[in-house]
N, C-alpha and C positions, 0 to 999 in steps of 0.2 A: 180050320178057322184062320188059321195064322197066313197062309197061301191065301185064304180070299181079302185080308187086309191088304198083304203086299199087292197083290193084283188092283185091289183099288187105290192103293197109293199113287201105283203106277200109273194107271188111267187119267186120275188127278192131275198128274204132273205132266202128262201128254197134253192134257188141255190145256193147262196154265201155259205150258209153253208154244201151244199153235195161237194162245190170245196174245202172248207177246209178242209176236213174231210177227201177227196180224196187224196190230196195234198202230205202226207205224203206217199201216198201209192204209188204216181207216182215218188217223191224224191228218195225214198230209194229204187224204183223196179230197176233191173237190167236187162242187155241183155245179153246173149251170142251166141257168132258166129256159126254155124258148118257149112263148105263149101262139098259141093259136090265134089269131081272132082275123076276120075279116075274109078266110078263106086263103090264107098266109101263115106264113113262118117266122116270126117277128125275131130278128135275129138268125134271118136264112143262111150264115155262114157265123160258126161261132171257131174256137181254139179251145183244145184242152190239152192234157197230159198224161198219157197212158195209167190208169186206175183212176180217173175222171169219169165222173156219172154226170148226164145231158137227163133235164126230165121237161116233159114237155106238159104243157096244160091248156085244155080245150075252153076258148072262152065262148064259141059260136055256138048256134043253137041245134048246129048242123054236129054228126059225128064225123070226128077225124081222127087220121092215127099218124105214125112214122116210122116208115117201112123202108128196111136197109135189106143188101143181098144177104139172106142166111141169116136173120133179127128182124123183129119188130117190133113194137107197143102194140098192147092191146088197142079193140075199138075203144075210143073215148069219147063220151058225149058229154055235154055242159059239164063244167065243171069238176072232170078229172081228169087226171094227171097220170104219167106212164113214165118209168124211167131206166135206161140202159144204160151200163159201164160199158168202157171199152177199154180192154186190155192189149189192144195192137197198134204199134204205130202206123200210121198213114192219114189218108184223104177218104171220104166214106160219103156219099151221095144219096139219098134219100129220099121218097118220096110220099103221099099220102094213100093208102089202101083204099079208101071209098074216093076218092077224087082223082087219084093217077098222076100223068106229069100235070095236072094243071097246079098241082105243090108241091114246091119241091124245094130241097135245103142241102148243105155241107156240114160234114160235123169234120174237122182235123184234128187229128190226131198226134203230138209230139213225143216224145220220147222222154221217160221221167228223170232223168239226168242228163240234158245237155252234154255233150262234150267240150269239156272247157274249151274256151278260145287259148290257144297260146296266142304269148304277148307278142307282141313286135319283135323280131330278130333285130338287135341295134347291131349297127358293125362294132367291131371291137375300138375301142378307143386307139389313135397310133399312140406309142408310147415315144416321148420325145428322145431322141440321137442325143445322146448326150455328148455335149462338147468335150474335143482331144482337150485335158489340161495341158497348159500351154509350161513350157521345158524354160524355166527361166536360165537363162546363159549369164554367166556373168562378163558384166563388160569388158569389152577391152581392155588389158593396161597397159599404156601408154608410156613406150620408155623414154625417162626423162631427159629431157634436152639441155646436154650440155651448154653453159654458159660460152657465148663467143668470146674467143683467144682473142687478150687486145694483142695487136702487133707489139711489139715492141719497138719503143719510142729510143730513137735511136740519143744516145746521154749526147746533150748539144757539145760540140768541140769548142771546148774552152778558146778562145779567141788568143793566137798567140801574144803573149805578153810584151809589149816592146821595151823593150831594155831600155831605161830611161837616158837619156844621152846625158856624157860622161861628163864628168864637172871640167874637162881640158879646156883648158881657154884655149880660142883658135888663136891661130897667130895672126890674125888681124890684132884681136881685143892683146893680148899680149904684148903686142906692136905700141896700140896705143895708152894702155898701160905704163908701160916703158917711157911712152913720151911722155906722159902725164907725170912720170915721177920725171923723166929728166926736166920737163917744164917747173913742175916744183920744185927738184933741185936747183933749177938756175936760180926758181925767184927766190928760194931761201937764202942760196947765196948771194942772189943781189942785193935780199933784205940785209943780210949778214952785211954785205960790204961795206965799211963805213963808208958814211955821205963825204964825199968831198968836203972839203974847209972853202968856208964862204968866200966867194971870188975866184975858186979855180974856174978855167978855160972851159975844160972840157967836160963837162961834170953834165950838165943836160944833154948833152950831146949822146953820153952814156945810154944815160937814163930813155932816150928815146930809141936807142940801140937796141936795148935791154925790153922796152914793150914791144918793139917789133917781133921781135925774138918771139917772144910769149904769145903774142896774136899769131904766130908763123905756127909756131908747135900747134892751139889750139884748132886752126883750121885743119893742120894736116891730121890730127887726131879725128878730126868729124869727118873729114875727106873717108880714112879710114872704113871709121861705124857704117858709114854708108854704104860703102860698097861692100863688108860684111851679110 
């Protein structure tokens, strides 16, 4: 009793899990329409994707079907419908069993996951050269320049000093000097001399003796100065 429980647990669980497994595949299948009418395939080329079901429906009064290599629909007359999954990728050509090529259609077929497109290959970015930093040098320095050497200025030569000339009297002025006192000497003693007593002779006679005298000495004293 207890082996036939397990056993049907098990069974259970076998199916729950072909219905999940399934689940996605009945989710994500899709259907599309092609109707018949007119002796045509309305939608003579359609697109789907592999676990995609194509159903087709007779609107003509005539029967028709849609007959693939290795698959077909049943015959369908007015108003029924016939419908095939396709589990393969490709291109698949078809045509009608009672009518032949005078009907005919495409069913394509894609593949249920695309392969992703990869993106654009970008080139790599160039990554910029970075600039050498630049080696600061410190400036030059500059040795200082001596101030220019004045010549030396030669100490001006005292201008020789002339010895002031000597207080000697030349013997000119000496000369006249001498005359000048013997000239004075006379008139002093002329002055000295008493005057004659009123009436003598010779008494002016003196007297003009005596200023020649004196005019005599004074030329010869300026004769002298002169020729000093």
């Amino acid at each position: 009793m207890a082996v036939r429980r397990a056993a049907v647990a098990w069974v259970a669980t076998l199916f729950v899990a072909c219905g999940l497994l399934a689940l996605p595949l009945v989710a994500f299948a899709a259907t599309t329409q092609v109707n018949i009418q007119g002796f045509a395939y309305h939608q003579p080329s359609v697109t789907i994707r592999v676990g995609d079901t194509v159903r087709w429906t007779n609107q003509d009064a005539a029967q028709h079907s849609a007959r693939f290599a290795g698959m077909a629909t049943q015959i369908l007359s007015q108003g029924q419908s016939g419908s095939l999954m396709f589990n393969v990728a490709g291109t698949f050509n078809y045509d009608c069993a009672v009518h032949g090529s005078a009907m005919q259609g495409t069913v394509v077929v894609q593949a249920a996951t695309p392969a992703p497109t990869p993106p654009p290959t970008q080139p790599p970015t160039p990554q910029p050269t970075p600039l050498p930093t630049p080696v600061r040098t410190a400036p030059p320095t500059t040795a200082p320049t001596a101030p220019p050497t004045a010549a030396p200025t030669d100490a001006p030569t005292a201008a020789p000093t002339t010895a002031a000339p000597s207080a000697t009297a030349s013997p000119s002025a000496a000369a006249a000097e001498t005359a000048t006192a013997t000239a004075s000497s006379t008139a002093v003693a002329v002055q000295v001399t008493p005057a004659p007593a009123p009436g003598a002779g010779p008494g002016p006679l003196i007297f003009g003796a005596a200023a020649l005298a004196v005019l005599a000495v004074v030329a010869l004293a300026f004769y002298l100065v002169r020729r000093s």
